[in-house]
N, C-alpha and C positions, 0 to 999 in steps of 0.2 A: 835847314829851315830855321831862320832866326826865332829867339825866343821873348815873347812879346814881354813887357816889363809896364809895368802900371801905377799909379800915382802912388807920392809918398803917405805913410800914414802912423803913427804911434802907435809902435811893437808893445808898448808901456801900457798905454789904454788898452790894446788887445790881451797884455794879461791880466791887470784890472777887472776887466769885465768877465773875464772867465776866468777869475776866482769868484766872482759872484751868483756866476752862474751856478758852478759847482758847490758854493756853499746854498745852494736854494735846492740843491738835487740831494746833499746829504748834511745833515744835519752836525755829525761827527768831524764836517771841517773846520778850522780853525785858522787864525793868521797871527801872525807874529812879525813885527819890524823893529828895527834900531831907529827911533827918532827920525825916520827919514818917508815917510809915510805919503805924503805929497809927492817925493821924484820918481819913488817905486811904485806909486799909485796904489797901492794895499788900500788904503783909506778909504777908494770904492767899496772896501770889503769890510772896512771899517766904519763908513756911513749904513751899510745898509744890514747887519749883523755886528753891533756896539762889544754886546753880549761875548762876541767870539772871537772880537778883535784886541790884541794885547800889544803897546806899543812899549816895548824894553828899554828906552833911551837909550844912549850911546853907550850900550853892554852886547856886544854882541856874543861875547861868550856865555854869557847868563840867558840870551836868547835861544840860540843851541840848544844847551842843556834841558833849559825850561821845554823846548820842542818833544829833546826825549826823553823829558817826562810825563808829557801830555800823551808821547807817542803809548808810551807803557801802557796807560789805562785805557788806550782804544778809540784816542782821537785822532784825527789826520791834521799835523800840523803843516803851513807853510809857511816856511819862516824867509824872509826878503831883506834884502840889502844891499848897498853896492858891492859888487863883486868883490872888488881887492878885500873889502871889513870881513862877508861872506862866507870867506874863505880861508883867508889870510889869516886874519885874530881868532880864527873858529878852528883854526886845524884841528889839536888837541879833540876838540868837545866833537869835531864830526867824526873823527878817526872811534875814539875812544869810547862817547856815547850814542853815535847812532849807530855806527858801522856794524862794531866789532858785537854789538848784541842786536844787530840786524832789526833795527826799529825803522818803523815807516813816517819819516821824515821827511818832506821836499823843500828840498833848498834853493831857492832861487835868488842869482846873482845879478843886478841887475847892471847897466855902467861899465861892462867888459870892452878892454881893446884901450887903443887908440884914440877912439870917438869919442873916449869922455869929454877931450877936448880943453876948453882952458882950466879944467883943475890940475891939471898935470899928471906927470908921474908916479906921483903920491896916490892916487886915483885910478891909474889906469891900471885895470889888471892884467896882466901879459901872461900869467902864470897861473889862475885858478885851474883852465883845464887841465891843465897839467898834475895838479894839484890834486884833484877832485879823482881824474880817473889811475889815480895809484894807490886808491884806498879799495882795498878788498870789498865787494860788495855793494860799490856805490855806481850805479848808472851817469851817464854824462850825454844833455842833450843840449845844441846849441842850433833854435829853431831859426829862420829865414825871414818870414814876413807874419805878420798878423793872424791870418787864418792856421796858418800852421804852428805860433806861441798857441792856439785858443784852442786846436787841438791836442799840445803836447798837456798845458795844466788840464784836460779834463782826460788825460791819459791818466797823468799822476795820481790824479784824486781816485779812478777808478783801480786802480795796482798799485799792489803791495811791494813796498821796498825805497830804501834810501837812492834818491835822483836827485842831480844835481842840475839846473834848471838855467843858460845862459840865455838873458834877454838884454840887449841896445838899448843904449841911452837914445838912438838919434833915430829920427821917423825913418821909414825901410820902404821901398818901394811895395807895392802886391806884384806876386809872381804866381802864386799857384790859382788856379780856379775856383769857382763854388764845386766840384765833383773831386778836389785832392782829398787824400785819406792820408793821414802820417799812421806811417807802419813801424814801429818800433823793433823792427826785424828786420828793416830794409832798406837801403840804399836808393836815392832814384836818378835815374841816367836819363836826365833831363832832354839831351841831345847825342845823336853819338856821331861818330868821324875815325877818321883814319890817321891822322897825326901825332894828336896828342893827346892824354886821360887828364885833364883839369879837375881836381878834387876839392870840393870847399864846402862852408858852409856858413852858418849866420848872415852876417850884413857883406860879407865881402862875395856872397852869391850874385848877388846883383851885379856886381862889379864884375865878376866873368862872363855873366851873360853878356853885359854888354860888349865888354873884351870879345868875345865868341863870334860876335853879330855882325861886329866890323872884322874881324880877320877873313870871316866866312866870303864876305865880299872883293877880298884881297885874295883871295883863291887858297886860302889855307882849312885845314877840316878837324874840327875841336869837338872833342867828347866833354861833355860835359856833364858831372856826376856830386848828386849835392848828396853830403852826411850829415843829417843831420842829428844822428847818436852815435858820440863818439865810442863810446863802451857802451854797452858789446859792438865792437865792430862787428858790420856785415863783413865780413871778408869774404867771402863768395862773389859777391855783385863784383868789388871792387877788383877782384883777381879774373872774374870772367870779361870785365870790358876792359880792361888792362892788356889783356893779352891782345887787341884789338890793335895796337897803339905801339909806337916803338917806343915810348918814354912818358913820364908821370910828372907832374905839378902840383904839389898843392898849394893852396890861397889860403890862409887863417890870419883874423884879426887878432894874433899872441903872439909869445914868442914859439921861435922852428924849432926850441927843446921842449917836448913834452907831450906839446897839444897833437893836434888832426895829423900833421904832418910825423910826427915820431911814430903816431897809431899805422899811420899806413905803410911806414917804413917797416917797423916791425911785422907786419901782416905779409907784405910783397918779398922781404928777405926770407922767409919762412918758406911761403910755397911759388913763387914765382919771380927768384931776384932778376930786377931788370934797373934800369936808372929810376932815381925819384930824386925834383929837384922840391926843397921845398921855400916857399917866400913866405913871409912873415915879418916880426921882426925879431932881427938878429944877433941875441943875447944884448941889447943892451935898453937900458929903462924908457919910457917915453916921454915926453914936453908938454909943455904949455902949448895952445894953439886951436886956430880951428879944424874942426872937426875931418873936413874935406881938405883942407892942407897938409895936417896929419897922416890922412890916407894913404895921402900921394906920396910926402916924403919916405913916407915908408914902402913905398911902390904897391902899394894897395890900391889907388885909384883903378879904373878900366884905362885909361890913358897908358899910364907906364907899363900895366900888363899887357897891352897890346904890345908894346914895342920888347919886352923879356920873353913872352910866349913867340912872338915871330922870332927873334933872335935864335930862341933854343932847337923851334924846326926846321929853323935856315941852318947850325950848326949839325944836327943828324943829319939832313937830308946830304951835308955834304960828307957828312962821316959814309953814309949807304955809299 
C-alpha cells in the first residue's frame, strides 16, 4: 500500500515555532546561536523571549561553552547552527564540556547534507552524525518532516541529557499525520514487504517513499523503516523486520562512514549478519549546486533509487 506524501513545508519554521512553544511551557529554556539567527530561525525564539535569547556571533566555540555553563546552573540551553560550524568547530567544547560532565545541552544543527546546496562543501555537513554519535553520552536524532522536528525539540526540552538535533535547510514534504507520536525508543516500519529492508531517515525519507511507491507498482515489495534516533539504536525493530528481507539498504543524506548506515551495520553484524548495502555519499566532500541536482548526483533522488533498489533485488533474486 503506497505511502501518501504531502506538500512541502519548512522543517526550519517547524523548529522555530517549537522552541517557542517550549520556552512558553518552561521558563528555564534558553537559545543560543552563532550570528546566524535568520536561517536557523531561533530569532522566533528571539523575538518572542529577548531576555533568553543570546546571539554569540560567529564564536561557535564560545557558544558551546557558554551552553554548559548555562547548562550547570539549571538552564536548558539550545544552542543552533549550521551543522558543519555545530559540530565541526565545537568538537572539543561538546566532547569535553557537555558530554563528559553529562550537562543537559541540545545542540541543533541545522544545513546537514547535500541540500545546503550552492554554499558548497565548505557547508555541507557529511560528517556531524558521524561525529556526534561517537561521543559517549550524546543522543543523535535526525527527524523527517515538520510535525515530527516539533515533536523531537519538545522531547528535548522535556529530557534530560545532551542530543544532538539534525534539521534541513530545504522545505521537506509532511509524511506523518496529526495522530504520529515520535517515540525515542523506537523505529517505525512505515510499510513492510518481502524484498528488501530500506532504512532511512531525515529528508532522504521522502525520497524512499516515493522510490517504494513506484517500484510497488513494478511488482517489487519494499519494507520501509524510518530512524529517526540514530543513538540509541533501536536495534530490535531493525533486526526483527530485517529478518523479513533477504537484504538491507540504507539511504542517508552524509557520508556511508559513520552516520545511519555504519549504525545499522554495526547493529546487524552483531546479532543477524546478513548484506547491508549502504548509499550515501561516498567519502568524498560535496559541491556547489542545487539542492535537487545535488540529491541526484549523489543518487539520493527517488529517481536513481528506484533504478539501485530494483537493480539490487534483480541481482538476489537471481543469486536465490
Amino acid at each position: 500500500m503506497a505511502i501518501t506524501i504531502g506538500e512541502r513545508n519548512s522543517i526550519r519554521s517547524a523548529f522555530g515555532k517549537a522552541l517557542v512553544q517550549a520556552g512558553k511551557e518552561n521558563p528555564n529554556i534558553v537559545v543560543l546561536d552563532a550570528d546566524l539567527a535568520c536561517s536557523t530561525q531561533t530569532q522566533m525564539f528571539g523575538k518572542e523571549f529577548p531576555e533568553r535569547f543570546f546571539d554569540m556571533g560567529i564564536a561557535e566555540q564560545d557558544m558551546i561553552a557558554t551552553a554548559a555553563g548555562l547548562a550547570s546552573v539549571g538552564k536548558i540551553p539550545f544552542a543552533a547552527s549550521f551543522a558543519m560550524f555545530a559540530t565541526g568547530r565545537t568538537y572539543d567544547q561538546i566532547r569535553n564540556s557537555v558530554c563528559y560532565p553529562e550537562l543537559n545541552v541540545k545542540i541543533i544543527g541545522t544545513h546537514g547534507g547535500v541540500t545546503v546546496g550552492e554554499d558548497g562543501a565548505s557547508h555541507q555537513a557529511l560528517e556531524d552524525v558521524s561525529l556526534m554519535r561517537g561521543i559517549p553520552g550524546m543522543s543523535v536524532i535526525v527527524p523527517a518532516d515538520c510535525r515530527e522536528c516539533e515533536q523531537v525539540i519538545k522531547f528535548a526540552a522535556e529530557n534530560y541529557g545532551p542530543m544532538y538535533i539534525r534539521v534541513a535547510r530545504t522545505n521537506v514534504p509532511d509524511i506523518f499525520g496529526e495522530d504520529y507520536e515520535f517515540d525515542f525508543c523506537k523505529a517505525k516500519v512505515l510499510q513492510e514487504g518481502e524484498d528488501v529492508t530500506v532504512i532511512t531517515n531525515g529528508e532522504t525519507l521522502a525520497e524512499v517513499i516515493l522510490a517504494a511507491n513506484e517500484l510497488e507498482k513494478q511488482g517489487y515489495s519494499i519494507q520501509v523503516i524510518h530512524v529517526p534516533v540514530v543513538k540509541p539504536l533501536d536495534d530490535a525493530t531493525i533486526i526483527e523486520n530485517a529478518k523479513k528481507t533477504k537484504f538491507v539498504i540504507t539511504v542517508e543524506n552524509h557520508s556511508i562512514t559513520g552516520g545511519l548506515g555504519t549504525a545499522v551495520c554495526e547493529s546487524l553484524s552483531y546479532y543477524y549478519p546478513m548484506p547491508v548495502i549502504r548509499l550515501g555519499v561516498n567519502d568524498t566532500f560535496g559541491q556547489s549546486g542545487k539542492w535537487a541536482e545535488l540529491l541526484d548526483y549523489y543518487g539520493l533522488s527517488a529517481q536513481k533509487l528506484i533504478k539501485t533498489i530494483k537493480k539490487q533485488i534483480d541481482r538476489y533474486r537471481l543469486v536465490k
